[in-house]
N, C-alpha and C positions, 0 to 999 in steps of 0.2 A: 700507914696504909692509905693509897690512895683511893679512896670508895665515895663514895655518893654525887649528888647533882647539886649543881649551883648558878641560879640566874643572877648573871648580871650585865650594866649597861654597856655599848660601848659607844665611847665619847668622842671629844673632839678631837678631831685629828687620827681619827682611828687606834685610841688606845684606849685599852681596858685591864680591868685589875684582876690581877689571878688572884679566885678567893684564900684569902690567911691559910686556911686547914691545908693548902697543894701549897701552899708558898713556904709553912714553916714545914713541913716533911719533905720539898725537892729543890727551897733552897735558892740559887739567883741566876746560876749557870746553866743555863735551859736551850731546848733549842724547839724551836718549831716549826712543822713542815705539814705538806698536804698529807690528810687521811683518807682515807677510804669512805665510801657513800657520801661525797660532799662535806666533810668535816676535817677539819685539824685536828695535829696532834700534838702534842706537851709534853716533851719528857726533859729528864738533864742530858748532862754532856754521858755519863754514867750509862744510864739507858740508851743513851741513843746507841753509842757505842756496839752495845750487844744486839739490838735492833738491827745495823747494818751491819755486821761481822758474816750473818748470814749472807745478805744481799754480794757482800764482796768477796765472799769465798766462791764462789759460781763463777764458773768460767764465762769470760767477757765474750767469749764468742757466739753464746746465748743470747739470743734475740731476748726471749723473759726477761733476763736478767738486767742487761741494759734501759728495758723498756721500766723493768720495778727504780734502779738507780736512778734515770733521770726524773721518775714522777717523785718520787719520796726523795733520795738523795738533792738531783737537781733543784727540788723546792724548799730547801732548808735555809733558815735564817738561825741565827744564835741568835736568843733575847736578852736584849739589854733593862732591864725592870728598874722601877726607881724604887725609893723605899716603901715608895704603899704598893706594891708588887705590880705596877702597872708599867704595861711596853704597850709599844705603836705593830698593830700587826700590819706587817707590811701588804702595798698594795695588791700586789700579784694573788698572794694568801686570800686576801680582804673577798677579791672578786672571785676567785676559788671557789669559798665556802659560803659567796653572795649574802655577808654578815652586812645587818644593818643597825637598829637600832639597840635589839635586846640578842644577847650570847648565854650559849647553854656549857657550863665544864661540866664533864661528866670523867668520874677517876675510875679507873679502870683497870685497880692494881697495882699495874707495872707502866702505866699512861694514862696522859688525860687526854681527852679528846673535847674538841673547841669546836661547840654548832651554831648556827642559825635557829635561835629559839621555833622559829615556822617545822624547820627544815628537822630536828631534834623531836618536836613534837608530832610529826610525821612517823620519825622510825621509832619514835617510844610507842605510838599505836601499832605500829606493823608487827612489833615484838611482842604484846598485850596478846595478840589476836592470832601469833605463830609459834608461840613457845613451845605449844606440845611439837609442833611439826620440825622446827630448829633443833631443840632435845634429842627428835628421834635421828635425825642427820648426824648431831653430835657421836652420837651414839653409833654408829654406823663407819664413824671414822675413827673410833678409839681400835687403838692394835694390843693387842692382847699378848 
């Protein structure tokens, strides 16, 4: 299961190691692309898969839909890891999610998502301080 947070650095040449716990449950065929609120995301070739099944079932004549393809889709790199689980996030990504020194993984299930420790520590407060308000939205959108 992918679940918990993990800091760590990232290094020369812009690569960083996916922590062991995400690397022995997803493995070396990964791909990663832009996420949403300024962060990356992590998953396999597996997940991505059903990830985008949705994106490409929508008619290409949809402006949405084009517009979600080229941000998520268009921004996608397969990762090439070495054996201490570390890739070179590419630059486009790098500047993306304005990573610099210190990188936050946060598993999320069925994805990890790759922050800017500033940037991570930001939305972990905004979550701290909106949970009940999120909840009740959630809550608002379940269909019955």
């Amino acid at each position: 299961m992918l679940i918990g947070e993990y800091l760590t650095k990232l290094g020369e040449k812009n690569r960083v190691a996916i922590p062991k716990k995400f690397r022995d449950e997803m493995g070396s065929d990964l791909i990663v692309a832009k996420g949403y609120e300024g962060c990356l995301i992590l998953v396999t070739k597996q997940q991505w898969m059903e990830m985008t099944k949705g994106m490409l079932s929508t008619p290409y004549t949809k402006e949405a839909a084009r517009d979600t393809a080229r941000f998520i889709i268009g921004s996608a790199n397969e990762v090439d890891a070495d054996k201490q689980g570390r890739f070179v996030i590419p630059v486009n990504l790098k500047s993306f999610a304005d990573m610099n020194k210190e990188v936050v993984f946060v598993g999320l299930m069925n994805w990890v998502e790759v922050w800017r420790k500033e940037e991570w520590d930001k939305r972990s407060d905004y979550l701290l301080g909106n949970s009940s308000l999120i909840a009740e939205k959630l809550e608002k959108l379940k269909v019955d």
